[in-house]
MIZA-657146 format. One record per atom (N, C-alpha, C, CB): x, y, z; residue in one letter; residue number from 1. Coordinates in pm, whole numbers, plus 50000, padded with zeros to 5 digits. Glycine has a CB too. Layout:
BEGIN
- X / Y / Z / code / pos
- X / Y / Z / A / NUM
...
This chain:
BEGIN
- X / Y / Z / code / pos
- 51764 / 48243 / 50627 / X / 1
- 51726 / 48193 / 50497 / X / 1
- 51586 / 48133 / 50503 / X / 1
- 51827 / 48090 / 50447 / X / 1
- 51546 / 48073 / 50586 / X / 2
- 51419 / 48020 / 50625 / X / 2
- 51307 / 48114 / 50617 / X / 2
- 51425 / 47970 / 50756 / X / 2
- 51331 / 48198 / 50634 / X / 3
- 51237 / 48305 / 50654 / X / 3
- 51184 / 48357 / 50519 / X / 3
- 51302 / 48417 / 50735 / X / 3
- 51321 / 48399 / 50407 / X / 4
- 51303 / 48437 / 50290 / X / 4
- 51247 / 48327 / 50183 / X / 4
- 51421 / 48491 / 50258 / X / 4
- 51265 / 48177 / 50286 / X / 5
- 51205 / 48065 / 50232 / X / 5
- 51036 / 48094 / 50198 / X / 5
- 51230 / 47945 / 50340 / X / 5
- 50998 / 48117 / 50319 / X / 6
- 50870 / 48151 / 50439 / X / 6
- 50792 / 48231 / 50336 / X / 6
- 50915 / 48259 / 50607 / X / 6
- 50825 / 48365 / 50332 / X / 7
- 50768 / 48464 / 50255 / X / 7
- 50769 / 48453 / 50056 / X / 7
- 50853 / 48592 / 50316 / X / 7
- 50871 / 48395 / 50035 / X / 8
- 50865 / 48382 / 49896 / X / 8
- 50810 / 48299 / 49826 / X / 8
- 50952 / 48378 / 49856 / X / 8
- 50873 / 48176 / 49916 / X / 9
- 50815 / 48001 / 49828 / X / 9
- 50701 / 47916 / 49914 / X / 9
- 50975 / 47858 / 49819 / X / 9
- 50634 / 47957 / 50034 / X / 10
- 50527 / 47943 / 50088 / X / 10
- 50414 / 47941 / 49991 / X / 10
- 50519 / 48032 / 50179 / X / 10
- 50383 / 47800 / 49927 / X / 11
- 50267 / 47775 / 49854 / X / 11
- 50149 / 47813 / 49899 / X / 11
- 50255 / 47660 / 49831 / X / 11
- 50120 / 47763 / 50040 / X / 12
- 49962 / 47768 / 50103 / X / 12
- 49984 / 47930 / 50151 / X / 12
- 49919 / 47630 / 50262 / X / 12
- 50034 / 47985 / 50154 / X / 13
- 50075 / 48119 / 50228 / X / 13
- 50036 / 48225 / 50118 / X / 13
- 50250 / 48129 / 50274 / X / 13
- 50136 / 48225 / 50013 / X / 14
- 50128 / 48262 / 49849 / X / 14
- 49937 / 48214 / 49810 / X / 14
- 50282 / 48128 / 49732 / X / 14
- 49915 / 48155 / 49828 / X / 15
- 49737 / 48076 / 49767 / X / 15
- 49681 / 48176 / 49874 / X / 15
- 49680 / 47844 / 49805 / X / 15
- 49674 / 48160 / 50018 / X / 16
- 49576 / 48252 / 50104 / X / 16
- 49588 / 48404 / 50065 / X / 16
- 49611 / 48238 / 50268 / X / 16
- 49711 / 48475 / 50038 / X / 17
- 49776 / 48599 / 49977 / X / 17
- 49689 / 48643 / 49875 / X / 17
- 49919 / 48575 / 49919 / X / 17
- 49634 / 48531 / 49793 / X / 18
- 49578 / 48572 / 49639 / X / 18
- 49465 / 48558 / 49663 / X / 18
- 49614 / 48494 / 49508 / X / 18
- 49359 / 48472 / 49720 / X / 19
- 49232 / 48460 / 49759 / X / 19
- 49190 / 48567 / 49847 / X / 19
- 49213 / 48339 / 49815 / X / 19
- 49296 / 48620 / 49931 / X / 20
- 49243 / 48755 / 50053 / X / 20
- 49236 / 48871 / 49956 / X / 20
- 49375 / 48804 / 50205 / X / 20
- 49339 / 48894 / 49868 / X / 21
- 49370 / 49007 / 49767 / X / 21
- 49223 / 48990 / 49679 / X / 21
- 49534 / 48978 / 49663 / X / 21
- 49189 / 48883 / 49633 / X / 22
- 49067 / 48882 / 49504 / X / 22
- 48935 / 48911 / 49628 / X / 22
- 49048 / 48680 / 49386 / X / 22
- 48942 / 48891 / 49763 / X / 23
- 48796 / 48923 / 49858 / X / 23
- 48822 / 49071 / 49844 / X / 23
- 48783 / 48859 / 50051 / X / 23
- 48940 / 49149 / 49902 / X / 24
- 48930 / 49293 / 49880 / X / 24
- 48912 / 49339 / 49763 / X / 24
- 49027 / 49354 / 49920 / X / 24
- 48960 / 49300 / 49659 / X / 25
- 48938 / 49383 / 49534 / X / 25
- 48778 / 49352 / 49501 / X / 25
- 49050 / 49335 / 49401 / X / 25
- 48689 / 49237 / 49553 / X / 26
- 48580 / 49246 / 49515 / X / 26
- 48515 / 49396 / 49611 / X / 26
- 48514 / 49094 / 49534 / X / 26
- 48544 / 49356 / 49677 / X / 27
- 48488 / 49485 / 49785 / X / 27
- 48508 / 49627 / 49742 / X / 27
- 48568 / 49482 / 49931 / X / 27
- 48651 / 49658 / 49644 / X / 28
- 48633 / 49760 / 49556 / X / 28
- 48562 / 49746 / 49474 / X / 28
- 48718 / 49798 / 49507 / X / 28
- 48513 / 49676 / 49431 / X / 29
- 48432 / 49635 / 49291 / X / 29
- 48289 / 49707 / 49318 / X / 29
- 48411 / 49443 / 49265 / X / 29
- 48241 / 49677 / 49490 / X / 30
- 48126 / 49709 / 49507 / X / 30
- 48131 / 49864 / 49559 / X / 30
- 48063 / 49607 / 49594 / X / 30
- 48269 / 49954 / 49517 / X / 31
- 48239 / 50081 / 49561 / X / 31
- 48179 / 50178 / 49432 / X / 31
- 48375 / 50140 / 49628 / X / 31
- 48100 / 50288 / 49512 / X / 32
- 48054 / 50395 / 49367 / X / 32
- 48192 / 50397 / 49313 / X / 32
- 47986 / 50585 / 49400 / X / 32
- 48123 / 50464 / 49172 / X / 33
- 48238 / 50483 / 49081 / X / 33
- 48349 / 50549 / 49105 / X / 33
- 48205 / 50534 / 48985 / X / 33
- 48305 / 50650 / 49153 / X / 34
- 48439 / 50746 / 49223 / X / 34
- 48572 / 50712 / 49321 / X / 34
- 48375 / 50840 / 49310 / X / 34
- 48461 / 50652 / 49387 / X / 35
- 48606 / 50549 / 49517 / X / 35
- 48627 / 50449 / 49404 / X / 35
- 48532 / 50433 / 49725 / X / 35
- 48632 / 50376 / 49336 / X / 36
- 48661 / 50292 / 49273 / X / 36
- 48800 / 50355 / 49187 / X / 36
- 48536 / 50247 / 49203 / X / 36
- 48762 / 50452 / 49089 / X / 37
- 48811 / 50505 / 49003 / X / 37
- 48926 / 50595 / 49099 / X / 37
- 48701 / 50571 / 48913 / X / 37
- 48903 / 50635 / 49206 / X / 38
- 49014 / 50685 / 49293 / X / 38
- 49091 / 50556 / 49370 / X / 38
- 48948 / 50795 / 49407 / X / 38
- 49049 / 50480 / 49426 / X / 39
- 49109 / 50372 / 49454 / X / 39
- 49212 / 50269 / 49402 / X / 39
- 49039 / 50332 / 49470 / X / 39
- 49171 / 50290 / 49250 / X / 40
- 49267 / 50202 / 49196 / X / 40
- 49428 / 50313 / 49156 / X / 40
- 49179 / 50121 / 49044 / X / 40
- 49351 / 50480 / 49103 / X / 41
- 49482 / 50527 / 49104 / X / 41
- 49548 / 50548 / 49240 / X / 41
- 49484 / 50647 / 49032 / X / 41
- 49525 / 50515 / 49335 / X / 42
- 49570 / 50542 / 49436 / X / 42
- 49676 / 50374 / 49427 / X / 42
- 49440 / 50584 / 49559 / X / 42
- 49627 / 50299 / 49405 / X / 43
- 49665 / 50169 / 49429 / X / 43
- 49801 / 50151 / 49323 / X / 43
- 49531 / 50062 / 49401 / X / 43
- 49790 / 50201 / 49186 / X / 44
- 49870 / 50194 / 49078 / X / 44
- 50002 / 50297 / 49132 / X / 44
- 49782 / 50242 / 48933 / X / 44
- 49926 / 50425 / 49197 / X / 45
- 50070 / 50464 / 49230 / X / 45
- 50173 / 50440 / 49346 / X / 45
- 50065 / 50576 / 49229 / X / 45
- 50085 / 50400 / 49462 / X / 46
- 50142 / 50353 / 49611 / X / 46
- 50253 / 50218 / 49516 / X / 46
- 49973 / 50271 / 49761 / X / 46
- 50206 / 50125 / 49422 / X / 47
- 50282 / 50062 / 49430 / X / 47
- 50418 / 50045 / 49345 / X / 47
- 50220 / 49992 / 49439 / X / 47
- 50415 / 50165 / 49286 / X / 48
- 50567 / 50230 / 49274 / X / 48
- 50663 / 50226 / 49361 / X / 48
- 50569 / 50354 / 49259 / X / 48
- 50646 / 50260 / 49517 / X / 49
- 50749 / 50282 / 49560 / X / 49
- 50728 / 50158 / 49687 / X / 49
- 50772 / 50444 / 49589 / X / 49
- 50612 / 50057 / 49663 / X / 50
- 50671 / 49925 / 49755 / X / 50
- 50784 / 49874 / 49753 / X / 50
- 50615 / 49816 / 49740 / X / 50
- 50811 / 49811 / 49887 / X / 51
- 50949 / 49782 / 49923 / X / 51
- 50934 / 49647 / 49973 / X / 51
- 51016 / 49881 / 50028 / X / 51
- 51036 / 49573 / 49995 / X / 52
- 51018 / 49458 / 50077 / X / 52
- 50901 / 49362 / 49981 / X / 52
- 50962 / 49511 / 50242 / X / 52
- 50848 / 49262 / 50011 / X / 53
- 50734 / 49185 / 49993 / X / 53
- 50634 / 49233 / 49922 / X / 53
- 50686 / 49151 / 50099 / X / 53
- 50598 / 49389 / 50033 / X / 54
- 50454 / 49431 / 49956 / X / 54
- 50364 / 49422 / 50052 / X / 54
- 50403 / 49338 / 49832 / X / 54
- 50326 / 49300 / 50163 / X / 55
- 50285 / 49296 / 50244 / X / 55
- 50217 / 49380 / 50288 / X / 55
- 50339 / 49269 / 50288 / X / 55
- 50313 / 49511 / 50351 / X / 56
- 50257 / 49588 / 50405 / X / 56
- 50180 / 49711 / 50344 / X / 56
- 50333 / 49610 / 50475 / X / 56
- 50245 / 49717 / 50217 / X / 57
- 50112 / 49783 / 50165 / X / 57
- 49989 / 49719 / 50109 / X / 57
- 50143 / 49860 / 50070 / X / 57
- 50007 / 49571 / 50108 / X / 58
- 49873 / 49540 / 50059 / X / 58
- 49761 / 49570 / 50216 / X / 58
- 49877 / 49353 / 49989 / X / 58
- 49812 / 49574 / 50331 / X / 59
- 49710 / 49602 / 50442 / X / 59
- 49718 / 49723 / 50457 / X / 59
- 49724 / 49538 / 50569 / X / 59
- 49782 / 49859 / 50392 / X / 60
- 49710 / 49987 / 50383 / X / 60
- 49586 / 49966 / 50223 / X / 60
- 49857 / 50131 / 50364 / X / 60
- 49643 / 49924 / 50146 / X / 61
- 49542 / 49931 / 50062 / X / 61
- 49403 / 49886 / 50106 / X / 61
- 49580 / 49868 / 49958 / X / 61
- 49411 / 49749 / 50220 / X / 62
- 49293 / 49731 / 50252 / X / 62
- 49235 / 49807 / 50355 / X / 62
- 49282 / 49618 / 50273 / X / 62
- 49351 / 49867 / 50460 / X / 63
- 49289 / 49938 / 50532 / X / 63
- 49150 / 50105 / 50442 / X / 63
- 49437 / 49979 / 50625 / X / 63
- 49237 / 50144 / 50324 / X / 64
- 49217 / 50207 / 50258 / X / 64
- 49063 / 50171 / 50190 / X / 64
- 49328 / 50210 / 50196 / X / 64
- 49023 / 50055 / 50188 / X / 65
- 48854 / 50012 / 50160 / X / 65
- 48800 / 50015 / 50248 / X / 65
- 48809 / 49891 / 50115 / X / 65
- 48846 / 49967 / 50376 / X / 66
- 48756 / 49997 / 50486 / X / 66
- 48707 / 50142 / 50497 / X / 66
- 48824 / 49960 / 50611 / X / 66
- 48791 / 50267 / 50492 / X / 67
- 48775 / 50405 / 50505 / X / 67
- 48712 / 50431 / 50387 / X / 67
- 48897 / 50484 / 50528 / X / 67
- 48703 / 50412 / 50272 / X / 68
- 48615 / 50418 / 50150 / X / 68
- 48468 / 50321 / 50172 / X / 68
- 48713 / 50358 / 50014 / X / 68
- 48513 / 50258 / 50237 / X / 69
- 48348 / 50178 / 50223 / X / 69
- 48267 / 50262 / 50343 / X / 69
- 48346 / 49965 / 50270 / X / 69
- 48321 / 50337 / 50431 / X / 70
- 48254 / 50419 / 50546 / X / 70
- 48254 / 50536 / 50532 / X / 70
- 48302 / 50407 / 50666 / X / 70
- 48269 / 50598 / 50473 / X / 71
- 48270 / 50723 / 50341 / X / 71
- 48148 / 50696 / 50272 / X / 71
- 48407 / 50715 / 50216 / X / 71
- 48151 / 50576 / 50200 / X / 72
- 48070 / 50564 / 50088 / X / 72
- 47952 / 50544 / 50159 / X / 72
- 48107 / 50459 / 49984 / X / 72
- 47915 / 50470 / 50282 / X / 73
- 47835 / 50432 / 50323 / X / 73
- 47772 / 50611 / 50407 / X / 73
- 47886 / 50290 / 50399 / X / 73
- 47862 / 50642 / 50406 / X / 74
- 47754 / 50789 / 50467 / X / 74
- 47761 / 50849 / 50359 / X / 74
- 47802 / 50906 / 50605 / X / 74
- 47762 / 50853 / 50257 / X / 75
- 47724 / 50899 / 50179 / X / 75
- 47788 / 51065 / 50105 / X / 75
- 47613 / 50881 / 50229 / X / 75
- 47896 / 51017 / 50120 / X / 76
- 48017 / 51131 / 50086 / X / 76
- 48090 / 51177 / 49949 / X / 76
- 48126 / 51089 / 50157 / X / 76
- 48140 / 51229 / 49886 / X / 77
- 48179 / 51184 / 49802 / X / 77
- 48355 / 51180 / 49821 / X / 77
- 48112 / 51251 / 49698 / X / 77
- 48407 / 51075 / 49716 / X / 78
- 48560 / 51013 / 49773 / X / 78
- 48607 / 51139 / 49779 / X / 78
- 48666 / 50899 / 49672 / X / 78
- 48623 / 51295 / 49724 / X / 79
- 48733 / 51350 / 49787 / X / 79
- 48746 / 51436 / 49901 / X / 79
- 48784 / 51403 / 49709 / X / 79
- 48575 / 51403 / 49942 / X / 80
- 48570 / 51454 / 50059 / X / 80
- 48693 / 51347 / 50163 / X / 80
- 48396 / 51452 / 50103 / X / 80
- 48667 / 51277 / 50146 / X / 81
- 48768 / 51131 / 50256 / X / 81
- 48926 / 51188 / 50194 / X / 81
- 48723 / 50879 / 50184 / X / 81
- 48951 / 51231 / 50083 / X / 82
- 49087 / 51217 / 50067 / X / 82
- 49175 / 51346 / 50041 / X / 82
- 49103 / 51127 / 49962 / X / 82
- 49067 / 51453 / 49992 / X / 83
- 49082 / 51561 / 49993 / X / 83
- 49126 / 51621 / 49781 / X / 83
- 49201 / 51570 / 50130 / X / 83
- 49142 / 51681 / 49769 / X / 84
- 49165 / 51763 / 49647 / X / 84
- 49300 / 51699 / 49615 / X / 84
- 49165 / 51936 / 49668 / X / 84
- 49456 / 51685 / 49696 / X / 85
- 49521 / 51624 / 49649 / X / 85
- 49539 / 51541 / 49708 / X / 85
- 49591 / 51662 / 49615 / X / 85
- 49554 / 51433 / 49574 / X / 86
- 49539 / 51300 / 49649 / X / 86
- 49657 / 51257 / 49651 / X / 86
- 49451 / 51196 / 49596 / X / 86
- 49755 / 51342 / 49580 / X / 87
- 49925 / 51240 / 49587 / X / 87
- 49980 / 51281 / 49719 / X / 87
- 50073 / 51289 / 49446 / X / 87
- 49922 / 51372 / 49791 / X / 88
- 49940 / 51427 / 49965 / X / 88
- 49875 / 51370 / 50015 / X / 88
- 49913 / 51559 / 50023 / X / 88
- 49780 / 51312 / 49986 / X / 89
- 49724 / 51141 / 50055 / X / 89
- 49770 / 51066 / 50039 / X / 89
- 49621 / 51072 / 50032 / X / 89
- 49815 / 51045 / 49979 / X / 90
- 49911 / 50895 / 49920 / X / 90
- 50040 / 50930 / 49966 / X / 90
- 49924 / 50862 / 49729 / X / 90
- 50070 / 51018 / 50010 / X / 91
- 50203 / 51023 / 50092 / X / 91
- 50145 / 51004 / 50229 / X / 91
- 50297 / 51170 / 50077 / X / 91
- 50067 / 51033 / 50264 / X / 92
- 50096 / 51028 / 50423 / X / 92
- 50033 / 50874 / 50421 / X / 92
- 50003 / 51167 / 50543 / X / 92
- 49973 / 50807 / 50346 / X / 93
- 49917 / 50633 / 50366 / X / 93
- 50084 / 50613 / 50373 / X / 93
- 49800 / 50524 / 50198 / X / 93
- 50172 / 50641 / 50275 / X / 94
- 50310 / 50539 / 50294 / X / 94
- 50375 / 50590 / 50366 / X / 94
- 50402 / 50504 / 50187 / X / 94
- 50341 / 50702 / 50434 / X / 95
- 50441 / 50708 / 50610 / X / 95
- 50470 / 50553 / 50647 / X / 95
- 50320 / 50787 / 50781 / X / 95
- 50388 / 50486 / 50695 / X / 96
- 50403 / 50377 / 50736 / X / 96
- 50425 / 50251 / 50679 / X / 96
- 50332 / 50372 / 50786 / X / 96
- 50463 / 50279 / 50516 / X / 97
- 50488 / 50174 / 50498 / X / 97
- 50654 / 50169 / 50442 / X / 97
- 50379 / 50125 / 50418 / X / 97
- 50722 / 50052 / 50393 / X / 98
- 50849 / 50015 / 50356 / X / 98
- 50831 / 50055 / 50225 / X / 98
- 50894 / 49871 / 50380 / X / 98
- 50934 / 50134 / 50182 / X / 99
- 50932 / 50185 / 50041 / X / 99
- 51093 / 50170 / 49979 / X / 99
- 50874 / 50356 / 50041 / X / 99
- 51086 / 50182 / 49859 / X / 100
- 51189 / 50153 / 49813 / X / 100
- 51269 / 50300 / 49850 / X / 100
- 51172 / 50100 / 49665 / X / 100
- 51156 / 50426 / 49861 / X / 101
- 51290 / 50524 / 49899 / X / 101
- 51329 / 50548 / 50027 / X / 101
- 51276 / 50659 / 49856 / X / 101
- 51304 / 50465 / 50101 / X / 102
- 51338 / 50440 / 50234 / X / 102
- 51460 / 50345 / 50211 / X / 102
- 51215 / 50377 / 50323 / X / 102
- 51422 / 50253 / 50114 / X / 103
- 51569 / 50190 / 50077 / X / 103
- 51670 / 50263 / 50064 / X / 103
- 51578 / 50125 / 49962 / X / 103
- 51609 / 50333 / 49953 / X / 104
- 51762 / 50423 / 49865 / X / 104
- 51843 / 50540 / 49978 / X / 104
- 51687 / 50553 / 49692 / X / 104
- 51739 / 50608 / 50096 / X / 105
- 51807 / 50716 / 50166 / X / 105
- 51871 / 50612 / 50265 / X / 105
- 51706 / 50846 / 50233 / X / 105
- 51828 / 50501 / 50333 / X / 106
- 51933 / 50406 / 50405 / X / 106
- 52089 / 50347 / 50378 / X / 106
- 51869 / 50303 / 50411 / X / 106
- 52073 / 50358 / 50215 / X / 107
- 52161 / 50325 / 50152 / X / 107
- 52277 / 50417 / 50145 / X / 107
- 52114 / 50295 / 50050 / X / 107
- 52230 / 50561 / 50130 / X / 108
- 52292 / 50690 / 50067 / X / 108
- 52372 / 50697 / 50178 / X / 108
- 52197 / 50828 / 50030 / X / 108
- 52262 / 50701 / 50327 / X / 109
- 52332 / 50741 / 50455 / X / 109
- 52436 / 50604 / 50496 / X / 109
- 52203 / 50777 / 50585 / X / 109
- 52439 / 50497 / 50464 / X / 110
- 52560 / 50395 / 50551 / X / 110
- 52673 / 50384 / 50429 / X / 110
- 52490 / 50199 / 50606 / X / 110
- 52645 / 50431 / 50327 / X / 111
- 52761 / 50492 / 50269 / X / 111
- 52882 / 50590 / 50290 / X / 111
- 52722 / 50528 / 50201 / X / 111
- 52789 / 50687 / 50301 / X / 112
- 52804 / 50812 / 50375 / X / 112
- 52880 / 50777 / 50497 / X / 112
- 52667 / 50881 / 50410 / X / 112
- 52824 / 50739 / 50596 / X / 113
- 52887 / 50717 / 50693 / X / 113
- 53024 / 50587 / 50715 / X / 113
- 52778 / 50705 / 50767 / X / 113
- 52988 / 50518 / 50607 / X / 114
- 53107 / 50407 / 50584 / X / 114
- 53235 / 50521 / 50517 / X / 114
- 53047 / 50254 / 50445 / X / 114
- 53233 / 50568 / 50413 / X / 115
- 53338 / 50593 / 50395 / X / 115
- 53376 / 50788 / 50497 / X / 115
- 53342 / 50570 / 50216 / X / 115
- 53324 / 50807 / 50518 / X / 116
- 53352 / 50918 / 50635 / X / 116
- 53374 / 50892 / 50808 / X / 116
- 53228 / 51009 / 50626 / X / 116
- 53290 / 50799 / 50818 / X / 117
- 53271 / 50800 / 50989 / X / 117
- 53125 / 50846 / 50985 / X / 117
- 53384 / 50921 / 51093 / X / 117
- 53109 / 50869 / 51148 / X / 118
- 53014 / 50874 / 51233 / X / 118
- 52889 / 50872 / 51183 / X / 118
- 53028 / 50967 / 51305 / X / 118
């Protein structure tokens, strides 16, 4: 319980959370239009299927400026970095992260296996 204390009702934790989030989003602010304008739909849809906290996708999203700001900085344009489809980019960024349909197939399967066995 402490923990869910930790992550939810953590005032100074919750305050550093929102001040780190408003430094990255300035840092989108300062990308060309394109990473910008791709960045945020990228951002609106990844967070459809966050899971858990969020946490962890808020450090792909930032990892996700770092690779746009080094793109941008050689002088690329964003779909060179992400390619033509970008919702096949946006799947392989949430390989690694906790998603809610990672929830739902965990769920399906200890069902599954609760009322069958093995």
């Amino acid at each position: 319980m402490s923990d869910f204390f930790d992550k939810y009702f953590n005032i100074k934790k919750i305050a550093e959370s929102k001040r780190e989030y408003k430094r990255q989003m300035a840092r989108v602010d300062a990308l060309p239009e394109d990473y910008r304008f791709v960045f945020r739909e990228i951002q609106k849809h990844m967070w459809q299927f966050a899971g858990g906290d969020g946490m962890d996708m808020l450090q792909i999203h930032y990892d996700l400026i770092d690779l746009f700001e080094s793109g941008a900085s050689e002088g690329k344009r964003c779909l060179e970095i992400t390619g033509t489809d970008v919702a096949a980019f946006c799947d392989e960024l949430l390989r690694s992260a906790k998603t809610y349909t990672e929830d739902w197939r965990e769920k399906l399967n200890n069902r599954v296996r609760k009322k069958l066995g093995g």
